[in-house]
C-alpha positions in Angstrom: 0.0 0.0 0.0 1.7 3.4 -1.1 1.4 6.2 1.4 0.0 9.2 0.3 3.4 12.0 1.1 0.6 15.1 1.5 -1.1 13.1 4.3 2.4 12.5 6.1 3.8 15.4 8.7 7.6 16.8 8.0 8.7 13.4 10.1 7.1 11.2 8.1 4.2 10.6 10.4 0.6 10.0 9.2 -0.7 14.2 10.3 -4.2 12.8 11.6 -2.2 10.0 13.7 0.1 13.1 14.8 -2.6 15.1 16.2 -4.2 12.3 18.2 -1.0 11.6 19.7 -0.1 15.2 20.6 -3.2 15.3 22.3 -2.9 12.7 24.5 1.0 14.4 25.3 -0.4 17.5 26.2 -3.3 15.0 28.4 -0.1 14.1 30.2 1.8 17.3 30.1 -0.7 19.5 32.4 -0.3 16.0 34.2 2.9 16.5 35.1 3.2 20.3 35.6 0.3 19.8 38.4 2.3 16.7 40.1 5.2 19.3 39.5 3.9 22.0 41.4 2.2 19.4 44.1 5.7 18.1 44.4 7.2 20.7 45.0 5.1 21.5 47.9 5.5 18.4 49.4 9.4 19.3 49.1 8.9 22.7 51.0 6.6 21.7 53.8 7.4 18.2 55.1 8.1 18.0 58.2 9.2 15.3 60.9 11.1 12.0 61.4 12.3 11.3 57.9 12.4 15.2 57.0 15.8 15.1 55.6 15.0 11.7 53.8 12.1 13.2 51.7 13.2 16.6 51.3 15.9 15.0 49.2 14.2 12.8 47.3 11.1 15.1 46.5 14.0 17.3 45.0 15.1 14.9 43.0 11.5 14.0 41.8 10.7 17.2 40.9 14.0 18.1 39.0 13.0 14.6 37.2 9.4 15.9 36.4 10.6 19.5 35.1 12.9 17.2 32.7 10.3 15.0 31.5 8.0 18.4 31.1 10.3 19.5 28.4 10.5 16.3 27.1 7.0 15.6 26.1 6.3 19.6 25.2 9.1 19.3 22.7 7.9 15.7 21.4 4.5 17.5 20.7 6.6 20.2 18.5 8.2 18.0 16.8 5.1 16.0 16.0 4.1 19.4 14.4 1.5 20.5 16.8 1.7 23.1 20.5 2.3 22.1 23.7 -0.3 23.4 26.3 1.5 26.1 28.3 -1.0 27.9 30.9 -1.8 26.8 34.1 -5.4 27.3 33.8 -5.1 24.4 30.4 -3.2 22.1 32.5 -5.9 22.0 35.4 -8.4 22.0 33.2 -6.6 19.1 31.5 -5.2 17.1 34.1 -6.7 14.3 36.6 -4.0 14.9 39.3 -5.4 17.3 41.2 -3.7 20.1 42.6 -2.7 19.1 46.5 -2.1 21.9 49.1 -0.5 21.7 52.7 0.8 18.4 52.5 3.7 18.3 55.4 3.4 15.0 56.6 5.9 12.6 54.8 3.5 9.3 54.2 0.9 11.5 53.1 2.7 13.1 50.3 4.1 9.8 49.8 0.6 8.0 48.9 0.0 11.8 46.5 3.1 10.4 44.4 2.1 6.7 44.0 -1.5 7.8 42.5 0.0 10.4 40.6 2.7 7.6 39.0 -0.7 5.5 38.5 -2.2 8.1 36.6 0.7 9.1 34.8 1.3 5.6 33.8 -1.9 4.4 32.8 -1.9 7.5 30.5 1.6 6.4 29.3 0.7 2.9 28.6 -2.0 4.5 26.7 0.4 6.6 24.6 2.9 3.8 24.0 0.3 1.8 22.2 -1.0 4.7 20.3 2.4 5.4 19.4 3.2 2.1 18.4 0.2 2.2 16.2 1.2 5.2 14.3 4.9 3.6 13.8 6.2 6.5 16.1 9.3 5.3 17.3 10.2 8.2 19.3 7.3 9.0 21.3 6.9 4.9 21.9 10.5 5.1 23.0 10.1 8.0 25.6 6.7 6.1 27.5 8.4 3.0 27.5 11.4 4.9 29.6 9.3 6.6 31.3 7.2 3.8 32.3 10.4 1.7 33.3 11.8 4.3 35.1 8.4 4.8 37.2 7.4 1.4 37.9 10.5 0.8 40.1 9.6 4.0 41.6 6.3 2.9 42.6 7.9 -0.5 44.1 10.2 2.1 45.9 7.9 4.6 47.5 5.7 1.6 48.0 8.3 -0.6 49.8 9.2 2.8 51.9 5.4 3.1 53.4 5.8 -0.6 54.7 
């Protein structure tokens, strides 16, 4: 079967496949830019035992998450389409909600393991429709991401036990 080239974006991706993809990166872009900001709150306001233990690692998650923000934004450019970029599309947009005065370690622990299930159903979700569209690159990004978050989840998990 020939492809037709005017139906194919500057990438060589089918343009209708494209946009249904970008869509569902922007779906999980104002998902991470809300677990962003709600981590970064959990990074300034816990408090107690394991303070030290958690400020440090909350740092690290969100220096991770501002990473993988770029990431996706720029993957939705390339796939010839805009990345959200207001605060008031990513809450409109995202099922994490926004949490507020989180200081208690556990607490803000459980807030990151059903924001990693959200994000990584909505990966999973991505990775197929990538596949689908032969888009190597964005299929290659969710399977990292999704790697790098599951042993996360066993992590946080294992640390609440």
């Amino acid at each position: 079967m020939k492809t037709n080239k005017n139906s194919l974006n500057h990438i060589g991706l089918d343009n209708k496949k494209c946009k249904a993809l970008s869509g569902k990166l922007n779906h999980l872009l104002a998902n991470y830019q809300v677990l962003y900001m709600n981590t970064r709150g959990l990074h300034w306001n816990v408090k107690g035992e394991k303070f030290f233990e958690l400020h440090l690692k909350f740092e690290e998650l969100y220096n991770n998450f501002i990473l993988k923000i770029d990431e996706i934004a720029e993957r939705v450019l390339t796939l010839g389409h805009t990345p959200m970029h207001s605060y008031a599309d990513y809450l409109k947009h995202s099922e994490i909600q926004p949490a507020t005065d989180i200081s208690n370690g556990k607490t803000g622990v459980k807030l990151l393991l059903d924001s990693f299930k959200t994000l990584i159903i909505l990966e999973r979700d991505l990775l197929e429709l990538s596949g689908e569209a032969g888009d190597e690159g964005t299929n290659a990004l969710m399977s990292d991401y999704i790697r790098e978050q599951e042993k996360l989840v066993w992590m946080l998990s294992a640390y609440l036990n």
